[in-house]
N, C-alpha and C positions, 0 to 999 in steps of 0.2 A: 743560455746565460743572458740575463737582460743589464747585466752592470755595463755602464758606459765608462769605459777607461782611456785613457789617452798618458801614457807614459811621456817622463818631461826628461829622456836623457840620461845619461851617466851620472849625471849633480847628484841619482838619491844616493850614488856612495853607499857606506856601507852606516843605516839609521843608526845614529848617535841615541837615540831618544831614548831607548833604553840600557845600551849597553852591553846587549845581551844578543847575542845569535846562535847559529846551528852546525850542527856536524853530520858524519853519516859514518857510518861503517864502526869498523873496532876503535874503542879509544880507550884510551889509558891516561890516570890520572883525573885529578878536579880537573874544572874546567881553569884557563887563566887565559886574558884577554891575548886578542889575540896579532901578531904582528902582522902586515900586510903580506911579506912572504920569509918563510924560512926553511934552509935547505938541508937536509938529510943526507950526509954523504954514503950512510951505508944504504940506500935505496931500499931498505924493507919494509913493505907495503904489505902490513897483513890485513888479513879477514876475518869475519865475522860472519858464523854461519854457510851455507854454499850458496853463492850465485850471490856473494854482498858484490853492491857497487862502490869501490871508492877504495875503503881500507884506509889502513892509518901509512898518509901520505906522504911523499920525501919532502916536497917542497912546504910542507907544515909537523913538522916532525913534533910525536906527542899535542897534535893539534886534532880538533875533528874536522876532518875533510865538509865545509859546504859553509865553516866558520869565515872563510874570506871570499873576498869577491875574484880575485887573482891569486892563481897559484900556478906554479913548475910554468910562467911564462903564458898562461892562459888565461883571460878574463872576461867575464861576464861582462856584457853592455847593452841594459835594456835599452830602446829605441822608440822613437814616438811613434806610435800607433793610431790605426782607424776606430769610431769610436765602440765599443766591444769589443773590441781585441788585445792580447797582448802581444807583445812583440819583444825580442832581443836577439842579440848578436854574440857569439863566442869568437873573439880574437884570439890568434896565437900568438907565437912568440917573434913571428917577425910583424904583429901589428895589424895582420891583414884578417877578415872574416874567414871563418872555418869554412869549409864546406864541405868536406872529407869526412866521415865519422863512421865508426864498426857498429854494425847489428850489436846488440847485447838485451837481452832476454824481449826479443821482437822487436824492438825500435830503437832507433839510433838518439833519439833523445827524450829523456822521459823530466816532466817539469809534473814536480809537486808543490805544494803550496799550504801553509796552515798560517790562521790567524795568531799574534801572542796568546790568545787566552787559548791556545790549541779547539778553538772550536775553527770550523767551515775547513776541514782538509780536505783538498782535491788533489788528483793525480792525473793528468791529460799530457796527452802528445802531440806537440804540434809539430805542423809541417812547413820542412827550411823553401825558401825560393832559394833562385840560383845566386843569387848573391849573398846566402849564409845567413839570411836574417830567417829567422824563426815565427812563425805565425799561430796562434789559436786563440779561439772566444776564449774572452777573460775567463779566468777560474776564481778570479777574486769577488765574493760573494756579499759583499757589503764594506761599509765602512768601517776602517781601523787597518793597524799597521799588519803586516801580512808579512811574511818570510817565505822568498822563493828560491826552490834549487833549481837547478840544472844539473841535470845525472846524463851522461855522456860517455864514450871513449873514444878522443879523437882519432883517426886511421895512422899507423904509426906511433900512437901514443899511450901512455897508461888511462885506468880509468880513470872520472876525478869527478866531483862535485863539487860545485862554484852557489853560494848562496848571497844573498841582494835582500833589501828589507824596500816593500815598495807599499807607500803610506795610500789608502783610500780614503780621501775626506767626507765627512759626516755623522751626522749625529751616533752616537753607538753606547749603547749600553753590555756592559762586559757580562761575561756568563762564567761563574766558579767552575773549576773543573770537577765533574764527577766523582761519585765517592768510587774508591777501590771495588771492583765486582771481578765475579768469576762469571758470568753470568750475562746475554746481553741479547735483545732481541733488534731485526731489521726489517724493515718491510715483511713481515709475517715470517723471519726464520730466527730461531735460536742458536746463537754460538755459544758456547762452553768453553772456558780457556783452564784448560790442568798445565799443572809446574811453577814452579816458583823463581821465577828471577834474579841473580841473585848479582851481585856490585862485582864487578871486576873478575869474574870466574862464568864459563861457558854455561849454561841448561837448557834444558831439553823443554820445549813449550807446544803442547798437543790444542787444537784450536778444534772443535767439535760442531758441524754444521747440522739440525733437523730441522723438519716444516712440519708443524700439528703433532706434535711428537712422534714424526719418523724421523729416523736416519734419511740422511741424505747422501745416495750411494752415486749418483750420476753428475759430478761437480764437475765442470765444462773447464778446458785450457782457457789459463788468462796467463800472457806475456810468459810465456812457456812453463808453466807450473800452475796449480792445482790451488795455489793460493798466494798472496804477495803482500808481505807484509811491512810496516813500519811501524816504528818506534819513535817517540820525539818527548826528549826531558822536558820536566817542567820547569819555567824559568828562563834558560839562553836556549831552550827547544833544541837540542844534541840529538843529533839524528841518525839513528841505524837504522838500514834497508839491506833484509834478509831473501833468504827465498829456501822453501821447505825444502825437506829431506826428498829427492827422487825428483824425478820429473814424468811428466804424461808418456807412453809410450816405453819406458825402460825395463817392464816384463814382470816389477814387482810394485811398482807404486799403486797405489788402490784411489780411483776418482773419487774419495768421500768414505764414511762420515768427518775422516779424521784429517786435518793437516797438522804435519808435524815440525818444527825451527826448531836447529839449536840457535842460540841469540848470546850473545855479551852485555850486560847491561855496563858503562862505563863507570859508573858510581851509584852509591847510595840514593836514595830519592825516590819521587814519584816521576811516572810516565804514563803518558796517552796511549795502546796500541792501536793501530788500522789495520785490516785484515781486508783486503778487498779479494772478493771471490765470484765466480762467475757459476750460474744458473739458469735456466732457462731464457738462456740466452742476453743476459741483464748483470751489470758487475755491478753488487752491492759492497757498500762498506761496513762491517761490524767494529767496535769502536768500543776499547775497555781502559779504564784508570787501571793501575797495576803501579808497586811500591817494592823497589828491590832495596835489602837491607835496610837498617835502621836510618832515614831522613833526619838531618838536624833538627828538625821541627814539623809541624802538621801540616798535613796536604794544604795547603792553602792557594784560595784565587791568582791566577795567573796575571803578568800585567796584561790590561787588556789592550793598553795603545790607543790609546785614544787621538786621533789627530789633533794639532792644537795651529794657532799661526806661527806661531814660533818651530814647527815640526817640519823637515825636510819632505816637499811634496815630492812623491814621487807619482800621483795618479791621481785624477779626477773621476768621480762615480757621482751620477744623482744618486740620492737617497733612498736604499732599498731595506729589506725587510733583514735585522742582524742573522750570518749566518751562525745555525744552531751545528749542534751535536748530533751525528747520528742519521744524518741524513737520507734516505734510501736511495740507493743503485747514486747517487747524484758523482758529479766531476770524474766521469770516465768517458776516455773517444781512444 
């Protein structure tokens, strides 16, 4: 990653600029803005799909988990960084930096990242020093406003996803999102997406991997499964992270051609999905528009966020090449 970043602090708050941010797991309901924290007395934290991270969480009840920057006492606080890298900290509830955190599907902290116009999605994991601050080459791929999670479970605590809007200034021309496909190629392989998504009701989504038109029967462990997928609305980018039916090793999962999610889609709309999967030896990302039930209107360009002086800095980057769609094997470690 050659973007130079240097985070300015806690200040970028949660981007006002547009308004709009992200979830993860199950959600129910439109989206509605979202309060800084709110508590759930009946603590039911469900899922979406097997292996979701987050679920619909107490401390944001009927909210999407990665929509606040704090939640059940826990906060995200990026920190200024060396220049290529990013950096943050996860506080708890008495104040102090985490540093206790459970494995969950191979890494104790998995940080995703997508631009507003959902193009340049990365998924990388960095690694905490002893003081709980968190390290890795930026994954932010250009200029413009950017939406970062933290997917975690602290040691003793539920899961949770905490999301942060961190602005990279420069010049940037926005990219329409993709029309709808079933259909999608990556660095020389074919994915195939069968099932229909559907607003507010569970379905079944088979993801079909070949090269040169073979099946592809030998698809390698990534982050304990066969394949690892997200979702992210269009608009405030509502975010579900799923993980297929079985896992590598359990006597009946089959490595390939097929991976199979059940998935919740939250609402009506369009959505981006990512499917990163692993192959000789190399995690590609496949990347499809998908439209569950009737949208109040037509797939239309995403904000792209454009940084302005008036826009909450959160990050500095010389001027690089806009991150595109579709990228091969790119933002995995």
């Amino acid at each position: 990653m050659n973007t130079a970043t240097k985070l300015s602090g806690f200040a970028l708050g949660i981007a006002a600029v547009f308004g709009a941010t992200y979830g993860v797991g199950r959600v129910a309901g439109p989206v509605t803005p979202p309060a800084e924290t709110r508590h759930d007395p009946s603590g039911d934290h469900g899922a979406t799909g097997e292996g979701d991270h987050g679920g619909e969480q107490g401390g944001a009840a009927h909210l999407p988990g990665g929509l606040l920057v704090s939640d059940r006492g826990y906060t995200l606080r990026p920190v200024d960084a060396a220049a290529g890298q990013f950096a943050f900290q996860v506080t708890g509830p008495d104040g102090r930096a985490v540093t206790a955190y459970d494995v969950a599907h191979d890494k104790r902290m998995h940080l995703i990242v997508a631009r507003r116009d959902l193009s340049g999605f990365r998924h990388v994991h960095p690694e905490m020093g002893a003081d709980g601050t968190w390290r890795v080459d930026s994954p932010l791929g250009g200029p413009g406003v950017w939406r970062a999670f933290a997917d975690f479970t602290p040691t003793g605590g539920e899961a949770l996803t905490l999301g942060v809007d961190v602005t990279v200034p420069g010049a940037l021309t926005g990219r329409p999102l993709p029309a709808p496909a079933t259909s999608t190629t990556v660095d020389g392989y074919t994915v195939t997406l069968a099932g229909t998504p559907q607003p507010g009701r569970t379905a079944d989504l088979t993801l079909t991997v070949s090269r040169d038109g073979a099946p592809v029967t030998d698809l390698e462990p990534y982050l304990g499964a066969y394949g690892h997928l997200v979702a992210l609305r269009q608009g405030d980018l509502a975010y579900l992270h799923v993980h297929p039916h079985g896992e590598p090793g359990d006597g009946s999962t089959r490595p390939g051609p097929d991976v199979s999610f059940s998935a919740e889609m939250p609402s009506a709309g369009a959505y981006r999905l990512y499917l990163d999967f692993k192959h000789g030896g190399v995690v590609r990302t496949a990347e499809f528009t998908v439209v569950a039930g009737s949208p109040a209107g037509p797939v239309a360009p995403a904000p792209t966020g454009v940084p302005t002086a008036s826009s909450t800095p959160a990050a500095t980057s010389s001027p690089t090449a806009d991150a595109g769609h579709g990228v091969p094997g790119h933002g995995h470690d």
